[in-house]
BAFI-3210 file (N, C-alpha, C; in Angstrom, 3 decimals, decimal comma, padded with zeros to 6 digits):
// residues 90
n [1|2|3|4|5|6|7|8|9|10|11|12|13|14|15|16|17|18|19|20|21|22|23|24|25|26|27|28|29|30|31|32|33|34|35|36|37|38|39|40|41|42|43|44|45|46|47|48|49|50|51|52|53|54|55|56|57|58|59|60|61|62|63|64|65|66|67|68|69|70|71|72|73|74|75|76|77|78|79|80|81|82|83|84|85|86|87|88|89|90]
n.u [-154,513|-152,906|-152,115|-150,128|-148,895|-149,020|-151,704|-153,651|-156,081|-159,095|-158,548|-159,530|-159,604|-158,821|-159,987|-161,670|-163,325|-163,002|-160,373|-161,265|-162,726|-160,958|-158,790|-160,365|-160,471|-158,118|-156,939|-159,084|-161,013|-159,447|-158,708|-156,456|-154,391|-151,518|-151,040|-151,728|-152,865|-151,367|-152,590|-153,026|-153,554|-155,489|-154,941|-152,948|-150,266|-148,879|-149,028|-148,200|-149,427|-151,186|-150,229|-148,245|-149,477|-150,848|-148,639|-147,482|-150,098|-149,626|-147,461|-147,966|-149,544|-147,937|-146,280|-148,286|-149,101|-146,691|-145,891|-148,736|-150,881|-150,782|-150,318|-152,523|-152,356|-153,229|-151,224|-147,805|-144,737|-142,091|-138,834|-137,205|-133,713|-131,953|-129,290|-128,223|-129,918|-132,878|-135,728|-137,253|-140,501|-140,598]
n.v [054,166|052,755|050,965|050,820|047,940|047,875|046,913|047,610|050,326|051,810|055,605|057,828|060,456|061,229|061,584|060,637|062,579|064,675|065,274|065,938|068,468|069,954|070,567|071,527|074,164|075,047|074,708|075,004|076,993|078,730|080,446|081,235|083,235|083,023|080,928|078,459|075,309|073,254|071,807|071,531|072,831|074,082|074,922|075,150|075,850|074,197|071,300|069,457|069,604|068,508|066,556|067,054|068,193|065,749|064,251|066,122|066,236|063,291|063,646|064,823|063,607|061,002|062,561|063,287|060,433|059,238|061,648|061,926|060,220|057,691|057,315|058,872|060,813|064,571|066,896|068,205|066,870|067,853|069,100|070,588|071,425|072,114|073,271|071,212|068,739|067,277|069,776|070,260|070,076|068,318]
n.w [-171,299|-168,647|-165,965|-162,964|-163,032|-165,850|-167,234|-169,546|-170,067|-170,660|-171,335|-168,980|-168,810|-171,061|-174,560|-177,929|-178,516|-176,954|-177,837|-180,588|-179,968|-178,880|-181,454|-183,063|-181,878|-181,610|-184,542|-186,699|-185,609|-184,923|-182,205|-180,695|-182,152|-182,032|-181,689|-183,321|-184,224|-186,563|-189,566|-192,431|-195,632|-198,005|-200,896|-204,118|-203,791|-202,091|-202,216|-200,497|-198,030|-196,427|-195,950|-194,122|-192,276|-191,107|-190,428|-188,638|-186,542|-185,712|-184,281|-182,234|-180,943|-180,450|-178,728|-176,706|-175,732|-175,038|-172,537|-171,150|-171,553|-171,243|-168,965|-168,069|-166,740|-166,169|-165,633|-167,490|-167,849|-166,539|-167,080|-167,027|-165,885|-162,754|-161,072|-162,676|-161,792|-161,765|-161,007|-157,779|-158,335|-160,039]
ca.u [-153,805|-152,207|-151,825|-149,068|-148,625|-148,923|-152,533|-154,144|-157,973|-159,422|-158,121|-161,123|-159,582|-158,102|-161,098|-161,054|-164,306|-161,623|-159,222|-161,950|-162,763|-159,429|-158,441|-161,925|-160,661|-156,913|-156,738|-159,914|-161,206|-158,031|-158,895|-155,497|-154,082|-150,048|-150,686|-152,578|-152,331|-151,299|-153,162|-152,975|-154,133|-156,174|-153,698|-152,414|-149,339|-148,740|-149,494|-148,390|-149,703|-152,319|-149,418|-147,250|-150,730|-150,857|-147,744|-147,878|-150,938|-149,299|-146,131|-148,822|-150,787|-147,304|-145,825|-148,985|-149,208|-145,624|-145,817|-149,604|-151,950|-150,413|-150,733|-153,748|-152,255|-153,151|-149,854|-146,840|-143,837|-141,061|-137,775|-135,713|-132,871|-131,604|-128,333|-128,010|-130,755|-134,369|-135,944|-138,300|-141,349|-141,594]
ca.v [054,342|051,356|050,481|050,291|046,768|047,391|046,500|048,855|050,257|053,424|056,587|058,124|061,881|061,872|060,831|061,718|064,084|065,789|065,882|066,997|069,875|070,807|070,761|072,558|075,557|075,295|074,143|075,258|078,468|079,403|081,226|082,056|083,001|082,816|078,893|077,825|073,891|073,247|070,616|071,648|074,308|073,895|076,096|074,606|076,431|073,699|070,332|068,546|070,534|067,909|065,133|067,281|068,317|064,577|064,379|067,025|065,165|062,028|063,926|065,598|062,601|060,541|063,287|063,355|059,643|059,563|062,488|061,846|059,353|056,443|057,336|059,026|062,345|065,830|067,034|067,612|066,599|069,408|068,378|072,000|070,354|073,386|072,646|069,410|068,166|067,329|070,410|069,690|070,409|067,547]
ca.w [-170,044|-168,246|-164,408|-162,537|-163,142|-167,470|-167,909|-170,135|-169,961|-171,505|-170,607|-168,629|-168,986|-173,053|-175,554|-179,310|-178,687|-176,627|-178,870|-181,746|-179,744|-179,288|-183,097|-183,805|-181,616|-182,333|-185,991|-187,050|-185,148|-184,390|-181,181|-180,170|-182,930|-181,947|-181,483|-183,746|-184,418|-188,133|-189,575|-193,677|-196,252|-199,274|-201,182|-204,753|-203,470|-200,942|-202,265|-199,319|-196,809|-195,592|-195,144|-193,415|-191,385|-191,008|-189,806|-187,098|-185,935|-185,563|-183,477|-181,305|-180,430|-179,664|-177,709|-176,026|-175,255|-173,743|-171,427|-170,324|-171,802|-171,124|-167,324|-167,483|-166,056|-166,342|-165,389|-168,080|-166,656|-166,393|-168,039|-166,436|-164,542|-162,226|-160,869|-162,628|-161,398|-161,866|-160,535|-157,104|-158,881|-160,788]
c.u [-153,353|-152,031|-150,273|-148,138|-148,690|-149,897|-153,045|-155,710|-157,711|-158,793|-159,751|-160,503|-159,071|-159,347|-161,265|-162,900|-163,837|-160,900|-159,459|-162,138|-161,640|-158,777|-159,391|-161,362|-159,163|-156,447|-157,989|-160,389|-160,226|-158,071|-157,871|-154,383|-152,268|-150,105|-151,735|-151,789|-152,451|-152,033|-153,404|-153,730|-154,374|-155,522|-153,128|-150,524|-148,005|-148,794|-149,071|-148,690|-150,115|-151,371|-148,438|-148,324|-150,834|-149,804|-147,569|-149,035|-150,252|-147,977|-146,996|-149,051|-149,375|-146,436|-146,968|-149,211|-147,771|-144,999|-147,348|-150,874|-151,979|-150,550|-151,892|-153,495|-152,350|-152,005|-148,629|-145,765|-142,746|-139,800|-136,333|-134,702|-132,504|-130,386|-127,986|-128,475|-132,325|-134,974|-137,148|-139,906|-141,970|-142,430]
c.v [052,977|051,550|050,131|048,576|046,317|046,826|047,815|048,961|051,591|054,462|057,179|060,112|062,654|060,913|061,352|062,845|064,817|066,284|066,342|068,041|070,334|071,341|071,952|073,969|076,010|075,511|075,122|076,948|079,172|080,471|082,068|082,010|083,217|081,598|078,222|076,311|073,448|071,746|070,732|072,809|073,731|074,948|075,117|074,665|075,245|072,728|069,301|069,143|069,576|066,678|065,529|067,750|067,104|064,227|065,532|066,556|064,038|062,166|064,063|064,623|061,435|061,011|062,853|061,918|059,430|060,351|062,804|061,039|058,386|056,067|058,281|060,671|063,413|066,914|067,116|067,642|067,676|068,825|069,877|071,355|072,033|072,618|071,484|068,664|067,942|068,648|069,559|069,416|069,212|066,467]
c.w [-169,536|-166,536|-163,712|-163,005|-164,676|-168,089|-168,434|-170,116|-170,409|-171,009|-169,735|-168,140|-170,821|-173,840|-176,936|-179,645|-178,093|-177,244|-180,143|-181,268|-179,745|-181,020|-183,464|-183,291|-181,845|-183,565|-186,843|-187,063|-185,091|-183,593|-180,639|-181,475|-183,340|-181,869|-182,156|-184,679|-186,569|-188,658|-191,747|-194,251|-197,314|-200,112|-202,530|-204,369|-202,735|-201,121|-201,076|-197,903|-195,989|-194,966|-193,827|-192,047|-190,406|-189,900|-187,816|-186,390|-185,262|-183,871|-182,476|-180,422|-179,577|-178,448|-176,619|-174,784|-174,295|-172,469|-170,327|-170,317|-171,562|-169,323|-166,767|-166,588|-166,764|-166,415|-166,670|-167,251|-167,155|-166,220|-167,368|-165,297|-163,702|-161,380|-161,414|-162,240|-161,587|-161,207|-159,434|-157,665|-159,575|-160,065]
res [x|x|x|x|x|x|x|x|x|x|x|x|x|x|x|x|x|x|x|x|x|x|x|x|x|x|x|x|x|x|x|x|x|x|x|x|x|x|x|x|x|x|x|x|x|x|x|x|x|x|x|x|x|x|x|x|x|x|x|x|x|x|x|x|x|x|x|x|x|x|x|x|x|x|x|x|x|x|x|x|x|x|x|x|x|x|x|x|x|x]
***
């Protein structure tokens, strides 16, 4: 996360035993099983499954840091313009 002013310190709401549980119940358990987070298949079928797994990891984690890690917010930010405009909301 980072400070107004661009110093950076831990996040103290994103931690990667956060983001293992998450995988464990997305990726793994696959609890909901219309969204489940792709992460590869042991499948000869597939040989690059695990890079492209890899990959989707990597998107996840920078999406993630540019819309909320980097400031530490809970919040995603809401991108719907309505009239041509930012909607109030955000």
């Amino acid at each position: 996360a980072k400070t107004a002013s661009g110093i950076t310190y831990p996040s103290t709401r994103y931690t990667f035993e956060g983001l293992l549980n998450g995988l464990q119940i997305m990726a793994i358990d696959k609890a909901l099983p219309l969204y489940v987070f792709y992460l590869g298949e042991e499948d000869d079928k597939y040989p690059n499954s695990f890079a492209y797994g890899a990959v989707n990891l990597a998107a996840f984690l920078a999406n993630a840091m540019v819309l909320a890690i980097q400031s530490d917010a809970c919040d995603e930010h809401n991108w719907q313009e309505v009239a041509g405009r930012d909607g109030i909301f955000n």
